[in-house]
N, C-alpha and C positions, 0 to 999 in steps of 0.2 A: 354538469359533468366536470369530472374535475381535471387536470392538466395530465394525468396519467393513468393508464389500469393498471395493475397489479398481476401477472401471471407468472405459473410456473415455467420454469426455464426448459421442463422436459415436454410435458403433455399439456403445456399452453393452458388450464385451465385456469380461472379468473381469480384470484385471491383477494384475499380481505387484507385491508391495510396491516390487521394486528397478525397477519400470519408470517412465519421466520422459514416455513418448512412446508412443503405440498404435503396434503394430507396423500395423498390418492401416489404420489413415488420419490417422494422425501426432495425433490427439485429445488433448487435456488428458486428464490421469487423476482422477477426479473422485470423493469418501470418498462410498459408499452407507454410512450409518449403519443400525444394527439399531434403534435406539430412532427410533422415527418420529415420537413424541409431542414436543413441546417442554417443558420441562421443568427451569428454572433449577435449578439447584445452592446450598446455602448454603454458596458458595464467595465469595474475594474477584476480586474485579477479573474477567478473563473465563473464570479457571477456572470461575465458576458456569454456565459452557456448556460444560462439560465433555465430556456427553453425544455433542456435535456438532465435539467437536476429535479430532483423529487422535491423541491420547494418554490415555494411565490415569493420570497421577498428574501432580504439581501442585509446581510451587517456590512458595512462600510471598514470597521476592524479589524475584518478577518477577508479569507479566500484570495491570499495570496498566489497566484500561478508557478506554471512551470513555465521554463522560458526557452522557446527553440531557434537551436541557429544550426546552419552549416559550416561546419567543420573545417577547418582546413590543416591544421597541424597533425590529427592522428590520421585525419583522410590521405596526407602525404605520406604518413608512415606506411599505411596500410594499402597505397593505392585504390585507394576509393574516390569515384568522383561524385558522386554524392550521396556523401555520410551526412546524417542530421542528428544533434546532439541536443534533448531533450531534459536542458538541467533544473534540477527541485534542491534549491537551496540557497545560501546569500552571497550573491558575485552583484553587487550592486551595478560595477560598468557593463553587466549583459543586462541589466533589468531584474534581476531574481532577487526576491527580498522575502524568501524563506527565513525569516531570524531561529526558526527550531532545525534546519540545514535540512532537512529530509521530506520527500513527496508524501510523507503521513498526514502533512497539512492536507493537501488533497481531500484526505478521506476526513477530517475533525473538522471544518470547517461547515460541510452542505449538513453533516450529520446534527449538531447541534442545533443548525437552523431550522433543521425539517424537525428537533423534536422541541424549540421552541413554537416553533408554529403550530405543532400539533395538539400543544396544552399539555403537555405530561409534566406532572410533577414530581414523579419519582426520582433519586438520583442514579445519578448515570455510573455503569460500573464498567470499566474498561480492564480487560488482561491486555499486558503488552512485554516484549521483550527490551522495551526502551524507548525505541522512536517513535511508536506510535503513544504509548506514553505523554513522552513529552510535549507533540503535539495535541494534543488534547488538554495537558495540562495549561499551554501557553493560548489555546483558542479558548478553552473556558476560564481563564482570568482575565479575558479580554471581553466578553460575553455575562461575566456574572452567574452562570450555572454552576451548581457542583459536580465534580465529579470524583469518583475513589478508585485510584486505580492501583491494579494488583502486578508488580514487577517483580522479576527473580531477582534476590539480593546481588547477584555476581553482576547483576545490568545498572544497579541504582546509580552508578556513578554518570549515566546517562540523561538523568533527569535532571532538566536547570529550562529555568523561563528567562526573556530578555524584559520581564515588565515585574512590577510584584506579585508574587503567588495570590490565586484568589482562593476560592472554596474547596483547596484539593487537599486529598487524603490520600495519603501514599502508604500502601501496603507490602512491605519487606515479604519475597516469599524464596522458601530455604529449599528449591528447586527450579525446574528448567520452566517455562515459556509455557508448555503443556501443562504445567503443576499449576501456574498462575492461572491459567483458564480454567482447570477444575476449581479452585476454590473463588475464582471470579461469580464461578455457576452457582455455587452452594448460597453464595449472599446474594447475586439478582433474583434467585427465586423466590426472596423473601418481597412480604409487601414493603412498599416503600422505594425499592431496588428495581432499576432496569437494565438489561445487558444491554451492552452497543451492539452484540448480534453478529460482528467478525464480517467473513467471507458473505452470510445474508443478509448485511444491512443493503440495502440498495444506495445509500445513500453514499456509502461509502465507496463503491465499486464507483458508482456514477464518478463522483470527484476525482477518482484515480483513471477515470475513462478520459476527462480534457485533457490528459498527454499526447491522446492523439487527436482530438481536437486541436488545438494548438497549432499542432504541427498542418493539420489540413486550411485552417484559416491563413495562417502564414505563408504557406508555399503549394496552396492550392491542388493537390494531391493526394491518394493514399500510398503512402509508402509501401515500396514490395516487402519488406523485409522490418521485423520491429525485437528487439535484443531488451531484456533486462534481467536479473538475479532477482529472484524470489523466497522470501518463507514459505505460505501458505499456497503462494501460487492467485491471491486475491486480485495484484494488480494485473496479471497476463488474461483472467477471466473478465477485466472490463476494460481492456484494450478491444479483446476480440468484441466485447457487444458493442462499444463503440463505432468498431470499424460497421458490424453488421445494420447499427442506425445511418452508416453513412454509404452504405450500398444503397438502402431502403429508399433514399435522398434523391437516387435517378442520379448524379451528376458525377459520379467518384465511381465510374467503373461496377465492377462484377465480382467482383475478386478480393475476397479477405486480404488484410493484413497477415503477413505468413508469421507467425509466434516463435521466436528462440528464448526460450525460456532455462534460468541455470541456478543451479545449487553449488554446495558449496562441499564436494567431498572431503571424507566420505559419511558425515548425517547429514545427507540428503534424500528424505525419505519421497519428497515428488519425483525425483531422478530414477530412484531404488525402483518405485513401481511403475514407472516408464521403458526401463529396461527388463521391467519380469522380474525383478527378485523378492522372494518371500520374505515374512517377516523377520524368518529366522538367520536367514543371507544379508539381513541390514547391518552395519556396525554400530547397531546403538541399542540401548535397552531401555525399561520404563526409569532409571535410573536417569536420562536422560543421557545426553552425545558425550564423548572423548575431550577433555579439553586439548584445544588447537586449534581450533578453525580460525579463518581469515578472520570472519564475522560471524559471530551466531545469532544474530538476530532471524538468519536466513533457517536456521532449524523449527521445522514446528514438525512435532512429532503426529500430529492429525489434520494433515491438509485436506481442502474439500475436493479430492482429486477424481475419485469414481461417483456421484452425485451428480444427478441431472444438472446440464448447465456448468458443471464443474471443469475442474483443471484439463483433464482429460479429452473432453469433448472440444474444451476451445485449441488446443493443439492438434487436436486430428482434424477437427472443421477446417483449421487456416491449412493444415499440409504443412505444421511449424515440427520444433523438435524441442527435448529439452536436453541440456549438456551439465554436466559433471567436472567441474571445476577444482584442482586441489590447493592447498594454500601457495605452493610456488607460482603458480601459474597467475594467480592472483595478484599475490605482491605483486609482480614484476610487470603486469599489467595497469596494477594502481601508478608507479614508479613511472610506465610510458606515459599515460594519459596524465599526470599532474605535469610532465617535462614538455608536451607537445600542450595541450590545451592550457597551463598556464594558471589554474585551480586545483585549491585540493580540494578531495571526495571521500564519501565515506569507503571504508571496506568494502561493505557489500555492494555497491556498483563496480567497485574494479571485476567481480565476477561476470560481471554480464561484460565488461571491456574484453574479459578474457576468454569471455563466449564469442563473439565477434570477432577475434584474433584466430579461432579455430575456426570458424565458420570461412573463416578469411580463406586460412591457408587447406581446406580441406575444399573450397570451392564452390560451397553451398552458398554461396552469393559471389555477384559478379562485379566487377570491376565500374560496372556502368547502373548498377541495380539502386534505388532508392532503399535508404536505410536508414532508421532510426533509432538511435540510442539511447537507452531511456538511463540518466545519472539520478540513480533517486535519491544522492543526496550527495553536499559536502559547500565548501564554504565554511567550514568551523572554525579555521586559520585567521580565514579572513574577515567574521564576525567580530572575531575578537580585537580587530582591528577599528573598530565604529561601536561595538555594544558591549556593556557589561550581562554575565551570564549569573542569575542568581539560584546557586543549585538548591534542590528541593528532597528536602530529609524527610530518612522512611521515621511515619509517624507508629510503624506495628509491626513488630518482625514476625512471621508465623511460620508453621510447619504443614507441611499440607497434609497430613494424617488429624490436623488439629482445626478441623473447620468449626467445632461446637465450642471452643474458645475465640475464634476468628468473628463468626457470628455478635457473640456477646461482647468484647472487645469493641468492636467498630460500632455498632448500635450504643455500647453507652459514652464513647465518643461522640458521635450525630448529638446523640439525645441526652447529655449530658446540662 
């Protein structure tokens, strides 16, 4: 028997490794672990949660963590006495040595292991809006796998590794985040090609699920309360199974981690349909979002939000909320949290700082409530201070009405 079953996340039914989607109600497919105990590893970075990753063994290269402390600069701002700050990026004097600055490590690092382990020889094809990009770019030149990944031209200035480029192929696409994952889909469907799978990879969720491991080894609790800005809404889907693995445990309580989950108005289409509005009441079209935002990495026009297991279910399970953040609010947010914590961060966590600044002064948490912050990224300032960044040029610019050139293009590249 192997270290995990495979089921769907709606109707529990058992799945097969190679399945991405319940046949029987389209459900996320979700790791039932055999070890129910929690149980750190004296491993590095997040192999020591071994236990609760979809793989048996461990690159020493990679699985960099996230590193949590308690607060004390924005907890004084905000009067909080315990706020806990969950940072994904390179602050060398906390321990963080994120060298791609963003929690995307998280999810590239278990993924590539569980699909060396599993023998595929296909290459890997990632859509990303950037960060998650580049972390995969910078986990597979450390690993030696290929992978191609498809980013919207307006993000490429995102992409840079701190090592030499290995096997990556970088695909310029002349639209938004969405545009990149249709034509991601048109080339994984081809032999040869495999998608990373997004929101279904398990493997991915799982590694974004040790932010709150982390925090529960460290300070021995489940936090009331957990904050972070989201695209897809992927990582607040594996906080909540996390938290539910560590109910399962006997020893952490009864009680979900309660979900604040935030966008970044106004395309924030998992916000849009948290508060009821139709497609037609979004401000965004197939054309993709308004330029302005804080960050748009946080846009993804097809989050897995009504889908068993999805966005949805894990904010209503925990009794969380999701919040609607606009760029003022943000900056000035980003602006408190670099002046009190003493690190800079990307944009898109100043969102969820900004979610927590409302939560604050609306009362939906308390002065005395455990609370965890999740920074999913930054330290790029301070990278730059210890590491050189070597940026990675698009090898193919496309259009995405043009996938039967994109096909032939990229293949007699590979097979050239």
């Amino acid at each position: 028997m192997g270290k995990y079953t495979l089921r769907c996340a709606g109707c529990g039914n058992v799945l097969s490794d190679t399945i991405t989607s319940c046949p029987m109600d389209g459900g996320l497919p979700r790791a039932d672990y055999l070890k129910r105990r929690f149980n750190p590893r004296e491993l590095p970075g997040i192999w020591s949660f071994i236990d609760w990753l979809p793989v048996d063994g461990w690159n020493p290269g990679t699985g960099a963590s996230s590193v949590t402390y308690k607060s004390s600069g924005l907890a004084d701002e905000l009067g909080l006495n315990n706020l806990y700050i969950s940072f994904s990026g390179y602050w060398p004097e906390r321990g963080a040595q994120m060298r791609t600055c963003s929690f995307k490590e998280l999810e590239a690092a278990p993924t590539m292991q569980m699909l060396l382990e599993s023998g595929v020889k296909e290459i890997l094809v990632v859509a990303s809006a950037g960060n998650t990009a580049r972390a995969f770019a910078e986990v597979c030149s450390i690993t030696g796998q290929p992978v191609i990944l498809f980013v919207p031209t307006q993000s490429l200035d995102r992409l840079w590794t701190t090592i030499e480029p290995g096997r990556v192929l970088v695909v310029g696409v002349d639209g938004d985040y969405a545009d990149a994952i249709k034509l991601a889909g048109v080339l994984s469907s081809r032999t040869g090609f495999r998608p990373e799978g997004g929101a279904r990879n398990i493997a991915r969720r799982d590694g974004m699920g040790t932010v709150l491991l982390d925090h529960v080894r460290r300070f021995g609790s489940l936090p009331d309360h957990y904050f972070q800005a989201i695209g897809s809404g992927t990582g607040g889907i594996a906080v909540w199974e996390a938290s539910m693995r560590l109910i399962g445990d006997g020893r952490f309580g009864c009680t979900p981690t309660r979900l604040h989950l935030a966008q970044n108005i106004p395309c924030a289409p998992v916000h849009a349909m948290w508060i009821g509005l139709s497609p037609e009441e979004m401000n965004f079209d197939a054309h993709g979002c308004p330029e302005g935002m804080h960050d748009d990495v946080l846009f993804n026009r097809n989050p897995p939000y009504a889908v068993p297991g999805g966005v949805r279910d894990a904010v209503i399970s925990s009794s969380g909320r999701i919040y609607g953040i606009d760029n003022a609010r943000a900056a000035s947010a980003q602006k408190l949290f670099e002046g009190r914590e003493g690190i800079d961060i990307l944009p898109a966590a100043a969102v969820a700082v900004a979610a927590l600044i409302e939560a604050v002064g609306s009362g939906a948490v308390g002065r005395d409530d455990e609370i965890l912050l999740n920074i999913t990224g930054g330290g790029v300032k301070r990278l730059a201070e210890d590491h050189s960044r070597i940026r990675l040029e698009c090898d193919i610019r496309v259009d995405v009405e043009d996938s039967a050139n994109v096909l032939s293009s990229i293949e007699e590249m590979i097979y050239a």
